[in-house]
C-alpha positions in Angstrom: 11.5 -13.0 -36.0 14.3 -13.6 -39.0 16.9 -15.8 -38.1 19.6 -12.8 -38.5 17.1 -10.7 -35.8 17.1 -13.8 -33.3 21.0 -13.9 -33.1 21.3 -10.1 -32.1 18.6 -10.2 -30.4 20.3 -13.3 -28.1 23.7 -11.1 -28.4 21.8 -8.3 -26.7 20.8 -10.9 -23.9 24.3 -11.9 -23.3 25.8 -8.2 -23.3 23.3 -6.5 -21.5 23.2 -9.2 -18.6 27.2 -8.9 -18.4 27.1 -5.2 -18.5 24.3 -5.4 -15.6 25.7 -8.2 -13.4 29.1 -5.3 -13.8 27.9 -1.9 -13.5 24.2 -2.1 -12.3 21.2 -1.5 -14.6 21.8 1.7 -15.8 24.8 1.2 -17.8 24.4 3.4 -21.2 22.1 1.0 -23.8 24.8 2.6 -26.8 27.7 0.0 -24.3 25.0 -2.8 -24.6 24.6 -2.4 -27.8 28.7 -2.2 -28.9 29.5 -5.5 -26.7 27.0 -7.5 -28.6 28.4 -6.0 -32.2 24.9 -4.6 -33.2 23.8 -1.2 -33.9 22.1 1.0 -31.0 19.0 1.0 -33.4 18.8 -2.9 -34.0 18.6 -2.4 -30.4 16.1 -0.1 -30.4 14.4 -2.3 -33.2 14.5 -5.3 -31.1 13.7 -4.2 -27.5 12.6 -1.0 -27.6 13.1 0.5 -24.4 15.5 -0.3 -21.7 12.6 -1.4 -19.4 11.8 -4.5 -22.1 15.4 -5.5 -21.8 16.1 -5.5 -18.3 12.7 -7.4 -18.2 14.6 -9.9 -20.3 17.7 -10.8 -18.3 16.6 -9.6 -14.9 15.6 -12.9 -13.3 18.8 -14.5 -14.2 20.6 -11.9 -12.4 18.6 -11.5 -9.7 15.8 -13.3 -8.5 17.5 -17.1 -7.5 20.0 -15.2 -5.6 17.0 -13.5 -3.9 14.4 -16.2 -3.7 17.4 -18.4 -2.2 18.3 -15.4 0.4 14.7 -15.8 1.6 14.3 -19.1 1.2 17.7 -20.1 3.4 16.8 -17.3 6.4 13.1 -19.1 6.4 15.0 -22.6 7.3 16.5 -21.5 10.0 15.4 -22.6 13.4 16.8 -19.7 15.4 14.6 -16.6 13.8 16.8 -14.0 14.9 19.5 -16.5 12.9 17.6 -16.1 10.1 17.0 -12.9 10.0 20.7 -11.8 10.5 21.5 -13.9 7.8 19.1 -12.6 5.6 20.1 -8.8 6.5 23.6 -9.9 5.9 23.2 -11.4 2.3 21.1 -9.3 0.9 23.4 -6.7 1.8 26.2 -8.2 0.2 24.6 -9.1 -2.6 23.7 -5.1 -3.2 27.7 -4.7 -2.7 28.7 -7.2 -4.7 26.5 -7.6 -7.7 24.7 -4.0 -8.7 21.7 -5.1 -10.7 20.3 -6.5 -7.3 21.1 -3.3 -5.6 18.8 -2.0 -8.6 16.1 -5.2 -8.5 16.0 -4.6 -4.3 15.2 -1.3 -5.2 12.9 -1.0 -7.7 15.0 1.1 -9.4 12.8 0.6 -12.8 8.8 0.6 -12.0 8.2 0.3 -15.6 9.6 -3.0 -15.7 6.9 -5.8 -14.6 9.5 -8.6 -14.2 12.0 -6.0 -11.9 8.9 -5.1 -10.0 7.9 -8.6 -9.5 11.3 -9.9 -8.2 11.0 -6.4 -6.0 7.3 -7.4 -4.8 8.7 -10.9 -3.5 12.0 -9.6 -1.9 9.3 -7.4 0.3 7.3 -10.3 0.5 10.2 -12.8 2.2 11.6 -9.8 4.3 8.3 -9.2 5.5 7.9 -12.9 6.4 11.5 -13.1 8.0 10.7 -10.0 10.4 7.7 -10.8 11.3 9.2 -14.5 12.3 11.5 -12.7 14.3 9.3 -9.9 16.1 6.8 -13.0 17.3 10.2 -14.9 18.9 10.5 -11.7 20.7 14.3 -11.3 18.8 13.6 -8.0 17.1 12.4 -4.9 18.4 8.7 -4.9 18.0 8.4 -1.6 16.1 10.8 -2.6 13.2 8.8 -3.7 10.1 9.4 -5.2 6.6 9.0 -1.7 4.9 12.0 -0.9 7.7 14.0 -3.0 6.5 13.9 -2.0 2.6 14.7 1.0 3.8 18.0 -0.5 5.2 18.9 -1.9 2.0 17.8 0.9 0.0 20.4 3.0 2.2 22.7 0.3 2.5 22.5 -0.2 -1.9 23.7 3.9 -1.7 26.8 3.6 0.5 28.1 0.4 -0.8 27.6 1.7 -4.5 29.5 5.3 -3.1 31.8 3.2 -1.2 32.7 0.7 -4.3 36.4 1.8 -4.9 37.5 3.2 -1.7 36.1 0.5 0.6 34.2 -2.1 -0.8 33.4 -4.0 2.8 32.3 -1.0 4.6 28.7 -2.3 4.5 29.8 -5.0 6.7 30.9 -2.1 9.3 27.7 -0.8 9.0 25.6 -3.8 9.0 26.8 -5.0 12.2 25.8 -1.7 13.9 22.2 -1.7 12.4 21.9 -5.8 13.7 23.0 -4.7 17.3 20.8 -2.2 17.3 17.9 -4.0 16.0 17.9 -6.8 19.1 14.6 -6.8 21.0 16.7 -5.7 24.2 18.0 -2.5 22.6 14.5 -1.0 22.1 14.2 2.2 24.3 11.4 3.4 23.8 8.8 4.5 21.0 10.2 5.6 17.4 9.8 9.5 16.8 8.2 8.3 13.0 5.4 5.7 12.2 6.5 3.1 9.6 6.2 3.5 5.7 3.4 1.9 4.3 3.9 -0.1 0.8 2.8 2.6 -1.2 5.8 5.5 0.4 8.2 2.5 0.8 8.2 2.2 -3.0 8.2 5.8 -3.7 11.2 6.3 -1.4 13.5 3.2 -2.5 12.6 4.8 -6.0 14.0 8.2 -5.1 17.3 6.6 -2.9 17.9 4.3 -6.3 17.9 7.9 -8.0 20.7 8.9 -6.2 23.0 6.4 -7.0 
């Protein structure tokens, strides 16, 4: 790559991740583009598709906050602890910084690096329930697919609810935790669990909606 091609092609790093970390992944690439000072076809030239971008900034903006999330509920000793906290801060993070509402979501299949940081978010949660279901602090029925369904829906209302009331998640959050307890299990759910395959598919169509 020409010198001249590795500076906008840097100035397209630094845009888009700013525009992400702001407005979530989908912000227009033509925006991109006009905060770094380039053309929408040196773009184009340089990235090609909007996939091969985000696969360029998205672990900057997504997975240390993510990996740490995990990594910090794991440590706890109390696994009902740790898996509050992890509910709680991966919620905020969805509320607070879009492109992980869009990473947690899998909002992009087509990028590998989105998918991956996706894959290992469903991983840890996975882990953290699980941890918690043998302590006999969550209901036994509730799964890891489960709960990317709570942050898929969660991702929706605190995206909706943005302007109006930007800490309604927490309302929300603390409703879904209470009802989550081992103790408040009252029998069996009237659905069987996602598998991997339909949990995908759905957080793809919930991101859709945003």
């Amino acid at each position: 790559m020409r010198a001249d091609a590795q500076r906008n092609a840097e100035k397209l790093r630094a845009a888009a991740a700013e525009l992400f970390q702001e407005r979530g992944l989908e912000v227009p690439l033509k925006e991109i583009a006009r905060r770094a000072g380039v053309s929408h076809g040196t773009l184009y030239n340089l990235f090609g598709t909007r996939e091969a971008l985000i696969d360029e900034v998205v672990a900057d903006l997504a997975a240390d906050r993510l990996d740490e999330a995990g990594e910090h509920a794991l440590a706890f000793e109390d696994a009902w602890d740790g898996f509050a906290y992890y509910v709680e801060r991966v919620c905020e993070l969805q509320a607070t910084h879009p492109a992980v509402a869009d990473v947690v979501g899998g909002r992009y299949p087509d990028s590998g690096r989105l998918m991956a940081i996706c894959g290992r978010a469903l991983e840890a949660g996975t882990r953290i329930v699980e941890r918690a279901r043998l302590a006999g602090a969550v209901r036994p029925d509730f799964t890891g697919e489960d709960l990317m369904l709570v942050f898929g829906t969660n991702a929706v209302l605190s995206r909706a609810a943005a302007d109006a009331a930007p800490d309604v998640w927490r309302r929300g959050v603390a409703f879904l935790l209470d009802g989550l307890r081992a103790e408040a299990a009252r029998g069996p759910l009237p659905h069987p669990p996602l598998n991997p395959r339909q949990t995908y598919e759905v957080m793809g169509g919930l991101a859709g909606t945003r």
